[in-house]
C-alpha positions, 0 to 999 in steps of 0.5 A: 500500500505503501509503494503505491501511494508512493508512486502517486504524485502529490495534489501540487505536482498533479495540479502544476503538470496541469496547468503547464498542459493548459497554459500551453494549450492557451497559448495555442488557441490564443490566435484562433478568436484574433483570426475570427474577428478579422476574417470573418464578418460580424454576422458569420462571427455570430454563426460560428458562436451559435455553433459551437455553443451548441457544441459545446453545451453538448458535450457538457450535458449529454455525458450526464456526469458519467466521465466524472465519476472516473475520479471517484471510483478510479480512485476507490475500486479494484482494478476489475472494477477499474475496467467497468468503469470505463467501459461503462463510461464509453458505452454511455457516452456513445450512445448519448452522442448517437441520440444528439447525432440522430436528433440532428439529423432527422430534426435539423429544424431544431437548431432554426427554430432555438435561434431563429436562423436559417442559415444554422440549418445546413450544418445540423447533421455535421454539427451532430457528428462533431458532437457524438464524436467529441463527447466520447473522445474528450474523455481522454484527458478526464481518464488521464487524470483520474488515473493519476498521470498528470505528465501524461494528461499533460502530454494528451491536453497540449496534442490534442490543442495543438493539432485542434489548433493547426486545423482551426487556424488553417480553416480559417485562413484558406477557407474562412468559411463556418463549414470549414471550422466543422469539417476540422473538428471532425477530423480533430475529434477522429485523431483524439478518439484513436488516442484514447482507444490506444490509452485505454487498451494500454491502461486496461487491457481487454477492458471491453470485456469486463462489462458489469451490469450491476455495477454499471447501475450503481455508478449511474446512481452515483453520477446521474444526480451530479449530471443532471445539476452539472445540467442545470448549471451549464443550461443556467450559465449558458442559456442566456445565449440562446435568449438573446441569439433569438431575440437580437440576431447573428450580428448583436449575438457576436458583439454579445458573445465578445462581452462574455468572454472568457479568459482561458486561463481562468477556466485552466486554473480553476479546472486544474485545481478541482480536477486533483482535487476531486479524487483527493477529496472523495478519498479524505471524505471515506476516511472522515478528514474533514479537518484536511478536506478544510485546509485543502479547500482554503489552500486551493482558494488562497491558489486561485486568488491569487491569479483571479483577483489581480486579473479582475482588477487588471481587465476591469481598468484596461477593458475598453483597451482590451477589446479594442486589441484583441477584437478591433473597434467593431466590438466597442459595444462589448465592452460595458458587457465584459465589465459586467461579466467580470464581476463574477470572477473574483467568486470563482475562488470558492471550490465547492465540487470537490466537496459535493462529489465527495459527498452522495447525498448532496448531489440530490440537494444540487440537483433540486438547487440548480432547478430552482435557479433554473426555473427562476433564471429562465423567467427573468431572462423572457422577461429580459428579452421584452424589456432590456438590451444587451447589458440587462441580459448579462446582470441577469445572468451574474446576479443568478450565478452569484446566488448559487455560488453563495448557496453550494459554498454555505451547504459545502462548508455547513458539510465540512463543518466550517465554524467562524474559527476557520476565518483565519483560514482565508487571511491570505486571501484578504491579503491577495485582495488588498494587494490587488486593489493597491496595485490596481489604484496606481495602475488606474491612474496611470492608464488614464494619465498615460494611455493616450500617450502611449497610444500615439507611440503606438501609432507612430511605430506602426507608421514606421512599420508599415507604409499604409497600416490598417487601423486594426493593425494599428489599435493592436500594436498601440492596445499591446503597448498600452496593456503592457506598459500598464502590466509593467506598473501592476505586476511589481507593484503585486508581487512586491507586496505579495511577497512582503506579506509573506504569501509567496513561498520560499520554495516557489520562489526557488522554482521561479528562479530556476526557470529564470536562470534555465537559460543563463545557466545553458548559455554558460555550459554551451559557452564553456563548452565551445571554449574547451573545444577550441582549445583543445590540442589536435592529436592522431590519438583518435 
């Protein structure tokens, strides 16, 4: 028993293998959304969105909760059940891809009549292919991790964005069309599918011959309450898209969808986290270490907020900025949108599934949760779509998310029984917030003292650059600048008194150092070791 925990890397290891794969994979797709919002109109924007919001709700709902609970019985059962639970999990996800196929297909009117839009109708087969492929090839990174090889989930996250990538930005290049952007996801989602037949064979030999009806019941019993509130939750935080798609049309759906992005590498910090957390959790709740299950959840949120708050402040002063760089001035009117939006992220610290799948019966309380707040969200938003524009629709949104945040933490911590005593616990998240906001009172006044000045080198560099610039071209040069000058006076400002609180931790230090140095130290052995060769003696002895 020993030699295996052993071999089980630990909860900072597993979340740090993680989130290099996702930074990676974040760098990667960067230049997709840059590309879109240049070569393809507003109203195409908007079609491709519509699109891929389908697919994307798809995969998320359709698996009703089956994948995840491979990091709950992985990390408990034997190595017989081992197999069944993933063979359980493949037969499930197929034929819940095989329904969404054949929906589609025979009912294509569906997706004209969720949008108002004729032009979605065309691609509603293809749209059900990429579908049933990619919910059962996307469970190659969830395996992956709750097998516990991060270095190996690491390796599957950066293939799969890498060639997801290639194929993505090549569409929109040569074809900038939306039936490219599908044909490349189909053939992205064949690649991972065959990557994860050849994983899972390796892993679990002959696994598709351990088939176990009984338990195969017993784990839908544990998933389906999970599913259905993970359900409820994506129809919750994404429905609102369907609302205002068919009321405002392609174009303002574009500007819309704009507003409510989201940056990558919050949902890559956040995912990194609760994904080694969840089996963590669900063991230490087995053995009733709910003083443990506290001191990892307040560890986890100090290790979120101290990316999300400073990134909220951040994005809050330089908005207008920031979506005039990455989307042009076509996209101005997203901006109030974004502003909104971000209010919900310096809530985002609060982790709470780990603890509601490491506990059966509150996966029932969720799920009765999220249909209250489903039902209510649902009447505000028709109201919504009668009476408010673009901004209405968005506050009705956050208000909603923040309620049920409030509620999944209190039941999480009433659970683990969280007394006032354990305030302390988050003293060095107040520590991130008061940081955060003195970096960001002196970045403020920077921005609006120095941003047109800023501005105008960008300009006159671009004229430098190029004879006849675009003024796309010119607001990305400039906005680059802007946000840089200003990520100059935040950062230090930040990490000074992060480290003068004492939140940064020796040994993090150390790491950031050695990579640092990584280079220099390379420069110095490549250096030392042309010196030895050219001064070495010429001899026949060889």
């Amino acid at each position: 028993m020993e030699e295996k925990n052993a071999k089980i890397p630990s909860l900072k290891a597993q979340s740090a293998w993680l989130l290099f794969a996702k930074i990676v994979g974040f760098a990667l797709s960067f230049l997709l959304p840059f590309l879109i919002v240049r070569l393809l109109s507003q109203e195409k924007v908007g079609i491709y969105k519509q699109v891929f919001l389908v697919v994307g709700n798809a995969i998320t709902i359709l698996p009703l909760g089956i994948s995840m609970s491979a990091y709950y019985f992985l990390s408990r059962e034997k190595e017989e059940r081992q197999a069944a639970t993933i063979l359980n999990i493949l037969i499930f996800n197929f034929a819940a891809g095989g329904i969404a196929f054949f929906t589609l297909y025979f009912y294509p009117q569906l997706l004209g009549k969720i949008f108002k839009s004729t032009e979605i109708l065309e691609f509603a087969p293809k749209i059900g292919i990429i579908i049933w492929i990619w919910i059962f090839s996307t469970f190659l990174e969830t395996v992956a991790v709750a097998k516990r090889e991060p270095r190996m989930a690491t390796v599957f996250i950066i293939l799969a964005q890498f060639s997801k990538m290639a194929l993505m930005v090549s569409a929109v290049i040569i074809f900038a069309t939306v039936k490219s952007f599908i044909y490349a996801a189909i053939i992205q989602g064949i690649l991972q599918t065959l990557i994860l037949l050849f994983y899972l064979n390796s892993r679990f030999p002959r696994f598709w011959k351990s088939f176990d009806l009984q338990f195969f019941r017993e784990q839908l019993v544990y998933a389906l309450p999970f599913g259905f509130a993970a359900l409820l939750w994506t129809l919750q935080t994404d429905i609102h898209n369907y609302f205002v798609s068919y009321r405002f049309g392609e174009a303002d759906f574009a500007i819309y969808s704009i507003g409510c992005f989201e940056l990558p590498l919050i949902a890559i910090l956040s995912d990194s986290v609760t994904s080694v957390l969840i089996p963590r959790m669900s063991e230490l709740q087995s053995q009733n270490e709910k003083r443990e299950m506290i001191r990892l959840v307040s560890r986890a949120m100090q290790k979120l907020s101290f990316f999300y708050f400073p990134i909220y402040i951040f994005l809050m002063i330089t908005a207008q900025t920031f979506i005039v760089t990455l989307f042009t001035r076509n996209y101005l009117a997203s901006v109030p949108i974004l502003m909104i939006n971000l209010t919900l992220l310096p809530f985002y610290i609060w982790v709470t599934d780990p603890v509601f799948r490491a506990y059966k019966e509150l996966g029932r309380f969720l799920l009765i949760l999220r249909v209250l707040i489903f039902l209510a969200m649902t009447a505000a938003l028709y109201f919504g779509i009668q009476h408010f524009d673009l901004r209405g629709m968005i506050a009705i949104v956050i208000v909603t998310a923040l309620v049920d945040k409030l509620i999944t933490t209190a039941l999480a911590f009433r659970k683990l029984d969280v007394t006032a005593k354990d305030v302390y616990l988050l003293k060095d998240v107040g520590k991130t917030a008061a940081a955060s906001l003195f970096a960001g009172a002196i970045t403020f006044l920077f921005y609006w003292q120095f941003r047109e000045t800023i501005t105008n080198w960008g300009v006159s560099l671009t004229q430098m650059i190029f004879a006849a610039p675009k003024l796309s071209v010119t607001d990305f040069i400039s906005g680059n600048l802007v946000l840089g000058f200003c990520a100059l006076v935040f950062a230090p400002i930040y990490l000074f008194l992060m480290n003068y609180f004492g939140i940064i931790e020796e040994n993090e230090k150390e790491k950031v150092k050695s990579l640092i140095f990584i280079p220099f130290s390379f420069s110095k052995k490549l250096f030392n070791s042309k010196k030895t060769t050219d001064h070495r003696p010429l001899t026949t002895d060889h």
